[in-house]
N, C-alpha and C positions, 0 to 999 in steps of 0.2 A: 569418364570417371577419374583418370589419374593425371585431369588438369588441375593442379592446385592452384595454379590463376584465378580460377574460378570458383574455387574455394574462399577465396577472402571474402569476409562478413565478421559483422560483429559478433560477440561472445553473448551467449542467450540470458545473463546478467548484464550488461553494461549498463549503467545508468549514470549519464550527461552530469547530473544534478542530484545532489542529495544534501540535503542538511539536517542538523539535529540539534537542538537546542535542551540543552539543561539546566535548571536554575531552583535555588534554595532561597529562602529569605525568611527572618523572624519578623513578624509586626510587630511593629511599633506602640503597642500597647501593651497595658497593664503597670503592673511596679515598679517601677524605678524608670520607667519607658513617657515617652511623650503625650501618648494619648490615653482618658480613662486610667489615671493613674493614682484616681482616689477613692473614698470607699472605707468599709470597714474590711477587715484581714478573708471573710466567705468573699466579696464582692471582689477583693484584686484578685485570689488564686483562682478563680474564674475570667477575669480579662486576662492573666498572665500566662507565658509559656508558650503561649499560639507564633506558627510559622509557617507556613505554605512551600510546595517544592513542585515540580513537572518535569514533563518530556515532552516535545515537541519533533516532531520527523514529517518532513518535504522530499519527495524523490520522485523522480520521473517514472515512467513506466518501464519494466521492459520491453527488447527489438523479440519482435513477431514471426515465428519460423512456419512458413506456409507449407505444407505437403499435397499433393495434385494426387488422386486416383480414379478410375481404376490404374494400377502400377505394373504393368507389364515387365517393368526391369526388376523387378522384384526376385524373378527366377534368376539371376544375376548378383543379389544379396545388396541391390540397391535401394538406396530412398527415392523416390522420384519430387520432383521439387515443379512447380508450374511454368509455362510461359508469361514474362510480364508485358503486355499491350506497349509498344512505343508511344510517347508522347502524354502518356496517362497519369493521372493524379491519381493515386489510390487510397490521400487521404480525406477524409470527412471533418469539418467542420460541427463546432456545436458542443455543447455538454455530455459528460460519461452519459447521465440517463434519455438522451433524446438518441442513442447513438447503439443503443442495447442491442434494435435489430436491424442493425447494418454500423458494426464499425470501421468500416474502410468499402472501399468500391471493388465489389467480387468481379463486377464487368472489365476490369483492368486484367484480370489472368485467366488464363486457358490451359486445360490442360494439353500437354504435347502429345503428339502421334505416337501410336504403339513404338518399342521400342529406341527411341527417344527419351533426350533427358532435356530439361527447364531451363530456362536461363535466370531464372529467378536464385536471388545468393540463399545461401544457409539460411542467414535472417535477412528481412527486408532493411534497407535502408533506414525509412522513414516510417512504417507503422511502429508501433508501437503496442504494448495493454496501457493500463489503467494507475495510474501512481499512486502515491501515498501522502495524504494527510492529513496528519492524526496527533491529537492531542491527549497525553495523559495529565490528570492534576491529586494532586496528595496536598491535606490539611493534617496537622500535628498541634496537640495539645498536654504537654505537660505538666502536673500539678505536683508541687511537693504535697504533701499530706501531711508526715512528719519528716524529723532525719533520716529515721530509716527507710517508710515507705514512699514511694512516687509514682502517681499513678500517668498512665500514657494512654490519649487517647488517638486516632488514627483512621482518619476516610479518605479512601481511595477510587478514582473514577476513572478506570480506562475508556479510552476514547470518547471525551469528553463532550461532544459538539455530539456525537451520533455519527459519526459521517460514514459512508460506506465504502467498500475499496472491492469493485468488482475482476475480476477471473479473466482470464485472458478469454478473446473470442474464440469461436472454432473458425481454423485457418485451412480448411481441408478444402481443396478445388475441384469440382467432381467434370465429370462431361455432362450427365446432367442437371439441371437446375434441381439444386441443392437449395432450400431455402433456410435453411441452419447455418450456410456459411456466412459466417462474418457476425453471428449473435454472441450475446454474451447470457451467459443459462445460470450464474454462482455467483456468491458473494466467498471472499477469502478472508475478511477479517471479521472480528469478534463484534457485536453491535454493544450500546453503552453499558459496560458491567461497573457496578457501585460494591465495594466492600470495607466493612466498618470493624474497627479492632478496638478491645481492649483488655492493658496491659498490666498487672501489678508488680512492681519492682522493689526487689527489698534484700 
């Protein structure tokens, strides 16, 4: 236990890739604008004032910290951590949903002999969870009324597309055949929520 050699692994956040995209824009229509730019004074303040804006986010999953029991080092004030199979692929190919019950290959790690500890790092290498992406969108519509008043209208769609961003697997390596290891049981984020505002300003 007080090899820190053996210690080196990645940090149970790290993530390779992330991106995030932001962006506002007024269309192009209505008064004074390119398109549908005529009409009587009801028909532009209805074309007019409209602009669109989002959030956009791409990231990788994060690295996957396996723990082996039953843990006899435990009376020790240890973690026990598994044996990894030499020459083993432990990752799986294929889509997050084809992968729910079996996301990595459980036959790659054993747990180690009583008292014994794993050679398996903090985090694995190479598995991973489930990453992100996810689209928000916002539409805006502002209307003068008169000078003083202005009205705002406002809809909002998080996670646009619906998409889902599942939970990490359970990473627990048992001595016996454990058929929960390696499934994913939860979803972590919000499914498509729509909220619509409006605003009077004056």
């Amino acid at each position: 236990p007080a090899n820190l050699r053996a210690e080196k692994a990645l940090l149970g956040f790290d993530s390779r890739q992330r991106l995030t995209v932001g962006y506002t824009a007024d269309l192009p229509i209505g008064k004074g604008r390119r398109f549908l730019n005529g009409g009587n004074s009801v028909a532009q303040k209805f074309s007019s004032g409209w602009s669109v804006s989002g959030m956009s986010t791409f990231q990788m999953g994060f690295p996957l910290a396996l723990t082996a029991t039953p843990n006899n080092a435990s009376s020790f004030g240890l973690g026990l951590r598994p044996n990894v199979r030499a020459g083993c692929n432990p990752k799986i190919s294929g889509s997050a949903q084809s992968r729910l019950t079996g996301w990595f290959n459980v036959s790659c790690y054993s747990v180690p002999a009583p008292y014994t500890l794993g050679n398996e790092s903090a985090t694995d290498p190479v598995l991973r969870g489930h990453g992100i992406n996810n689209f928000d969108f916002s539409l805006l519509k502002k209307t003068a009324i008169t000078e003083r008043f202005n009205l705002e209208f406002r809809g909002e769609i998080y996670n646009l597309f619906n998409r889902v961003q599942f939970g990490l697997p359970n990473t627990q390596v048992t001595t016996a055949a454990n058929p929960t290891t390696g499934y994913v049981t939860r979803q972590i984020n919000q499914p498509r929520l729509i909220q619509l505002a409006l605003r009077l300003l004056f």
